[in-house]
Every structure is written in structure tokens, then in C-alpha cells.
N, CA, C and O of each residue as an XYZ file, in Angstrom:
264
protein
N       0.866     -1.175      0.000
C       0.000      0.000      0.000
C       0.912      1.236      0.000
O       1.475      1.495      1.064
N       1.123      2.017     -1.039
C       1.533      3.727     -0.710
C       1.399      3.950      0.341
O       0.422      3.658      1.030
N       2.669      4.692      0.763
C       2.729      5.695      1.719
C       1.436      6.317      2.222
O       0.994      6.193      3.365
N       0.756      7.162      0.990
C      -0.034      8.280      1.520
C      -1.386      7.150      1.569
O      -1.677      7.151      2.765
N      -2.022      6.518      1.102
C      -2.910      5.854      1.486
C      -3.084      5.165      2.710
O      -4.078      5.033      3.424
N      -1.872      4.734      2.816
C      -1.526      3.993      4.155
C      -1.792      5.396      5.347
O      -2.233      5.247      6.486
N      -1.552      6.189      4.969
C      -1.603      7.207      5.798
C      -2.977      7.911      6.209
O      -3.232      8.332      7.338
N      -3.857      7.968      5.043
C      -5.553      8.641      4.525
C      -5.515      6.970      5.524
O      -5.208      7.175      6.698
N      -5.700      5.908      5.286
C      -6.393      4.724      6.298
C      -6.315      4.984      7.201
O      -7.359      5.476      7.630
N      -5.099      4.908      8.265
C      -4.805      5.134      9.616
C      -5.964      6.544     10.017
O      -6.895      6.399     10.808
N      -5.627      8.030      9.203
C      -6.313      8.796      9.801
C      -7.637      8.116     10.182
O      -8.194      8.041     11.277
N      -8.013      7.604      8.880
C     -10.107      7.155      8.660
C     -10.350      6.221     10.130
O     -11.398      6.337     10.765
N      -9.332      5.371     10.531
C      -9.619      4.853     11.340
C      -9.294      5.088     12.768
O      -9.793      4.495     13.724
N      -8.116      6.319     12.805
C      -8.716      6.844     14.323
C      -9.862      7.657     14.094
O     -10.547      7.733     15.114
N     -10.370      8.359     13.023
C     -11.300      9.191     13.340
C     -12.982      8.371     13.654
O     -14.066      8.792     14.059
N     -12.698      7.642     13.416
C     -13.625      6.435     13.729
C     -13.659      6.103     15.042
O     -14.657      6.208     15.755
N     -12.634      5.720     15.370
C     -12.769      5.403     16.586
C     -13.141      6.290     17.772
O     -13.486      5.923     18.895
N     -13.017      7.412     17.345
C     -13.182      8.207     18.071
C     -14.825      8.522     18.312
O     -15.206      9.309     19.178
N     -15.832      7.714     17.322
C     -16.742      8.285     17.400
C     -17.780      6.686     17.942
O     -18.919      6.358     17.611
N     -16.893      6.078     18.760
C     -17.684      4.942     19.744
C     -18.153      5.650     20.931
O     -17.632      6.635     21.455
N     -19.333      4.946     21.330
C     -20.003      5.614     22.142
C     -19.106      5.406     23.454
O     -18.268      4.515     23.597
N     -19.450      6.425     24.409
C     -18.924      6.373     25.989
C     -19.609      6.437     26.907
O     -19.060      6.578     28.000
N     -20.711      6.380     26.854
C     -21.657      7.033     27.666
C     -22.329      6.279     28.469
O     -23.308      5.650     28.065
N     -21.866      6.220     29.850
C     -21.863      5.382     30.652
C     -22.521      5.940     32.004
O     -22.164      7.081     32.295
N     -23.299      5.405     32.754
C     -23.749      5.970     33.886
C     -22.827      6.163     35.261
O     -22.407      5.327     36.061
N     -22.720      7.273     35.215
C     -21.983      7.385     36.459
C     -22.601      8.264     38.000
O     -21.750      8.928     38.592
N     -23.414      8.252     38.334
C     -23.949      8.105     38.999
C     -25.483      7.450     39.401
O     -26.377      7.397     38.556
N     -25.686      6.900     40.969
C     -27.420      6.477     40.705
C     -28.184      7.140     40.032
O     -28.616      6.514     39.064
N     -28.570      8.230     40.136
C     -29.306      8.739     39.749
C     -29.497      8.449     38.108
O     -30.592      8.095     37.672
N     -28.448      8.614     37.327
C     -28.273      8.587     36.271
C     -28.606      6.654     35.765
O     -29.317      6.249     34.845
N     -27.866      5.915     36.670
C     -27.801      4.573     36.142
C     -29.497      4.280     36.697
O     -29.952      3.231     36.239
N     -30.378      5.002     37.532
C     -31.801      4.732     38.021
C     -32.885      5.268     36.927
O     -33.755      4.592     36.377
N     -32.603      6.691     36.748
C     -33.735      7.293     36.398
C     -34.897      6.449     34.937
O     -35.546      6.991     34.042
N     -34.744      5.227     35.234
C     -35.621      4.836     34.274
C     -36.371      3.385     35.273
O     -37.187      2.552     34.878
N     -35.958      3.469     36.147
C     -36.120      2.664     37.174
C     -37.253      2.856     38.131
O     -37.053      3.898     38.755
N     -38.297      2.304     38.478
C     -39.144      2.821     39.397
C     -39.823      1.713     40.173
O     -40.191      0.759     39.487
N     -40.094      1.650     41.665
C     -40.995      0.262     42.284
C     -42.394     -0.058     41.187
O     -43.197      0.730     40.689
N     -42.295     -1.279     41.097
C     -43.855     -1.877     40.274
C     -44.455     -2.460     41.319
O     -44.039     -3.486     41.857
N     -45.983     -1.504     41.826
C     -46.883     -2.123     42.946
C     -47.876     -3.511     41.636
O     -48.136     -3.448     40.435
N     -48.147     -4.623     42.749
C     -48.677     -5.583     42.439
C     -49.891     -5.499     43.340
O     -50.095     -4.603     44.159
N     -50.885     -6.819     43.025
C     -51.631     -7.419     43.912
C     -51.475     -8.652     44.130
O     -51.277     -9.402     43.174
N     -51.516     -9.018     45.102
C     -51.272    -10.695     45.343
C     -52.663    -11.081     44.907
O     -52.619    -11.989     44.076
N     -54.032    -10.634     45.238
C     -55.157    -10.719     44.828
C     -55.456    -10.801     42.885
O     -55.678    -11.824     42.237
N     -55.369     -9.501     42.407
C     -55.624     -9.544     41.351
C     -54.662    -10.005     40.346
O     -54.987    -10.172     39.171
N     -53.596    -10.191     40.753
C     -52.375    -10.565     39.530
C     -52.086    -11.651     39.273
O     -52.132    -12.250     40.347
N     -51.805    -12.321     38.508
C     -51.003    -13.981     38.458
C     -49.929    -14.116     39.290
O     -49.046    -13.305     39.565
N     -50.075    -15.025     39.589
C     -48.185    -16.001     40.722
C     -47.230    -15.272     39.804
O     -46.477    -14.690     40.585
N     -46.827    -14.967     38.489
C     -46.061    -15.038     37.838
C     -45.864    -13.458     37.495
O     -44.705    -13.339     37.095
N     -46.230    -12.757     37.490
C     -46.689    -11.413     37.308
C     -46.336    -10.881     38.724
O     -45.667     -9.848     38.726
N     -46.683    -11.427     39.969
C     -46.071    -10.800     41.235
C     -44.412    -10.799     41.218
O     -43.703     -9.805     41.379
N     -43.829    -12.590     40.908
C     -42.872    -12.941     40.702
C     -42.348    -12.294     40.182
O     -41.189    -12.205     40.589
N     -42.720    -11.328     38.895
C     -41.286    -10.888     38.290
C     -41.844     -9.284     38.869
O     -41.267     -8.390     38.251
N     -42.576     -8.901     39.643
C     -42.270     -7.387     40.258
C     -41.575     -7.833     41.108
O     -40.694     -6.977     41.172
N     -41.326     -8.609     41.850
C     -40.676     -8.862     43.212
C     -39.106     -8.922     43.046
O     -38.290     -8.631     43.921
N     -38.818     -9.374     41.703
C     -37.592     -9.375     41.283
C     -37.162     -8.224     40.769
O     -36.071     -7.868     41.213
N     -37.854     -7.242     39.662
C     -37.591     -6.015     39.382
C     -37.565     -5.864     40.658
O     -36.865     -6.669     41.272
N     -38.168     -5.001     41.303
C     -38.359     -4.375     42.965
C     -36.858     -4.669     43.874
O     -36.262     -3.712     44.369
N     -36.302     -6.201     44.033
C     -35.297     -6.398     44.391
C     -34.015     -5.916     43.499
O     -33.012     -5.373     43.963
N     -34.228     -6.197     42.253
C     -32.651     -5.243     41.846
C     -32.841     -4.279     41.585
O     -31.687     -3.858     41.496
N     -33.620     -3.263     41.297
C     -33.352     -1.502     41.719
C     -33.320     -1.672     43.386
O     -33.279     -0.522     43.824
N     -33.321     -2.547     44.411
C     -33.138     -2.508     45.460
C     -31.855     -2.679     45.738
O     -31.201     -1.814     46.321
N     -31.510     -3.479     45.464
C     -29.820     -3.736     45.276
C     -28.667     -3.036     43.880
O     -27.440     -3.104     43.816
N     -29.466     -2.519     43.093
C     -28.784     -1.194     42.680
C     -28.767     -0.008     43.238
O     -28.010      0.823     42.738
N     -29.536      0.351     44.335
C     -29.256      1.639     45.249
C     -30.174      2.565     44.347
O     -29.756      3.702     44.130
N     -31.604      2.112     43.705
C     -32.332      3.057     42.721
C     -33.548      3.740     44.132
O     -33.991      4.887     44.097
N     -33.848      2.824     45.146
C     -34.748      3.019     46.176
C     -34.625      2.202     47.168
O     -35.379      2.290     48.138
């Protein structure tokens, strides 16, 4: 490969790289705000339907969202 092509590549591909995302949560608030308790009924809901609020509910509990 030429010099200068070899050279136009390298640029194309840091400038690329440069444009991966970073965007990462760094604080609760930020890694929560889409996060919220889901109230159930043991009455009106299915076994299975409580089951998985109880589990949402526990990991924003153990992510520090509430």
C-alpha cells in the first residue's frame, strides 16, 4: 500500500474510533432514572406477574435506585 494511502487509512480509522459511544452511567441517579418500584396485587395478579415485580423491585433494590 503507498505511503499516503496507508496514511488517509490510519487517519479514517482513528477518526472512527473516536466516534464509539462512551456514555456510561456514572452516577445512581443517572444509572436509576428509568427505574421505578412496580406495585402488584397478590389478589388480582397472576403467581407469575407478582414474581417478576418482586424481582424487578429487588434489583433496583440492590442497585441503590430506592
Amino acid at each position: 500500500m503507498p505511503a499516503p494511502l496507508a496514511a488517509l487509512v490510519g487517519t479514517i480509522a482513528l477518526a472512527l474510533g473516536g466516534c464509539a459511544s462512551t456514555m456510561t452511567a456514572t452516577t445512581s441517579q443517572a444509572q436509576c432514572s428509568g427505574w421505578k418500584p412496580i406495585t402488584y396485587s397478590g389478589k388480582r395478579d397472576t403467581k407469575e406477574t407478582v414474581q417478576q415485580a418482586q424481582i424487578h423491585n429487588l434489583t433496583g433494590k440492590k442497585l441503590g435506585c430506592w
